[in-house]
LUMPA-279738 format. One record per residue (C-alpha): x, y, z; residue in three letters. Coordinates in steps of 0.05 Angstrom, whole numbers. Layout:
N
(r (X,Y,Z),"ALA")
...
END
This chain:
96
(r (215,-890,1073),"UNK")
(r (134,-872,1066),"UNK")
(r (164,-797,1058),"UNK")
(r (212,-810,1005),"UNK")
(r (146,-855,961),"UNK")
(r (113,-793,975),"UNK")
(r (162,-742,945),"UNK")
(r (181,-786,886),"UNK")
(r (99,-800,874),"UNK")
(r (85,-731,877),"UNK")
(r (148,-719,826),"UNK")
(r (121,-766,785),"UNK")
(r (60,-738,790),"UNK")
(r (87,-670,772),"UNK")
(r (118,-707,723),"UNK")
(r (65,-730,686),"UNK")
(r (19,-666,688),"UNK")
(r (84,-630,662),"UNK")
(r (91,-685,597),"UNK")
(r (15,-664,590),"UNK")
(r (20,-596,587),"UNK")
(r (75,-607,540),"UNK")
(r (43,-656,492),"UNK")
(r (-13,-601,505),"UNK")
(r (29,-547,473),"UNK")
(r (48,-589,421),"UNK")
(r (-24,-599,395),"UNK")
(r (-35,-530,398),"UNK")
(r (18,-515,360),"UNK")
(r (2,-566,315),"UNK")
(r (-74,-537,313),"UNK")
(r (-41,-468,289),"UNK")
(r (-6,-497,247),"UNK")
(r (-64,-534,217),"UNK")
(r (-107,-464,221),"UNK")
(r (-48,-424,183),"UNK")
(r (-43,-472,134),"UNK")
(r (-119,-477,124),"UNK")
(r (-119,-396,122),"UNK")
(r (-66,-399,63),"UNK")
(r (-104,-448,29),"UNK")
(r (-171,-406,26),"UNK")
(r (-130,-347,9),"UNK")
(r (-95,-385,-49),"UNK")
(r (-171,-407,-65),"UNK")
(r (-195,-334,-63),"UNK")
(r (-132,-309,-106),"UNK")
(r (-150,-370,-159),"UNK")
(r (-224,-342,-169),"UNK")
(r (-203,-272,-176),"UNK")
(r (-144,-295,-224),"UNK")
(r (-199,-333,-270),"UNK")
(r (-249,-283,-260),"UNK")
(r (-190,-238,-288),"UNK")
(r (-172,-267,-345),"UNK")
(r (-246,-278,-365),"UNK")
(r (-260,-201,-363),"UNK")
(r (-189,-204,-398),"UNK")
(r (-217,-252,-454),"UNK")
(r (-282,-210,-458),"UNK")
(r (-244,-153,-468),"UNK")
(r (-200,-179,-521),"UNK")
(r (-264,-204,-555),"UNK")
(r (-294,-129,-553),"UNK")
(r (-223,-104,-582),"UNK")
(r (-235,-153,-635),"UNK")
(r (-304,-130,-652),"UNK")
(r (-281,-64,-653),"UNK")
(r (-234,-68,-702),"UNK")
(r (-270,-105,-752),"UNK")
(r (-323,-59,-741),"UNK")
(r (-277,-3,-755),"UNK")
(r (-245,-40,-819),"UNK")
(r (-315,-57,-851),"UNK")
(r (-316,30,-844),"UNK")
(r (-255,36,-868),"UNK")
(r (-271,-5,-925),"UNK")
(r (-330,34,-937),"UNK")
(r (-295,97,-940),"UNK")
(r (-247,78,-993),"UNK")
(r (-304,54,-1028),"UNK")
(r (-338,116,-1031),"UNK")
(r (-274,159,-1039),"UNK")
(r (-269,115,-1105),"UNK")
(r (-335,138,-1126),"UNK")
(r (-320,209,-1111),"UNK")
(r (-263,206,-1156),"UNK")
(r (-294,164,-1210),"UNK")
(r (-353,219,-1209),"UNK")
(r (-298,271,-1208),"UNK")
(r (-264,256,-1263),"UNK")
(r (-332,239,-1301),"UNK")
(r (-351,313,-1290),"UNK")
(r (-279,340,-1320),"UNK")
(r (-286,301,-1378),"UNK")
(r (-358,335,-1401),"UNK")
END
């Protein structure tokens, strides 16, 4: 009779360390979890900055294209102006 308290102790025993190591696995897979989900949410952070840091080099850029071509209109502008002078002093000297 003491044997057979013994055996099912000790299989209770075994018992219990084996529901520990279980519930042991589970928190370590619940603590990769945790770390894989942390990991994707710094690299969705990371991807975030470089997206806005994008589109603000984007938005300078589109403010330099702007620039540019009112710079190069105001020239344009200028040109015909003076090819209207040219002409006007053109036909000024044909007339004489």
């Amino acid at each position: 009779m003491k044997l057979k308290i013994l055996k099912a102790g000790s299989v209770a025993v075994l018992a219990m360390f084996g529901a520990l190591a279980v519930g042991c696995a589970s928190t370590s897979d619940l603590q990769k979890v945790k770390a894989t989900a942390q990991d994707a949410q710094q690299t969705a952070q990371q991807a975030m900055q470089t997206a806005q840091q994008a589109n603000q080099t984007a938005m300078q850029a589109k403010n330099q294209a702007s620039d540019a071509q009112s710079t190069a209109n105001q020239a344009l502008s200028l040109a015909q102006q003076n090819a209207e002078k040219m002409n006007r002093m053109y036909q000024h000297s044909q007339r004489k």
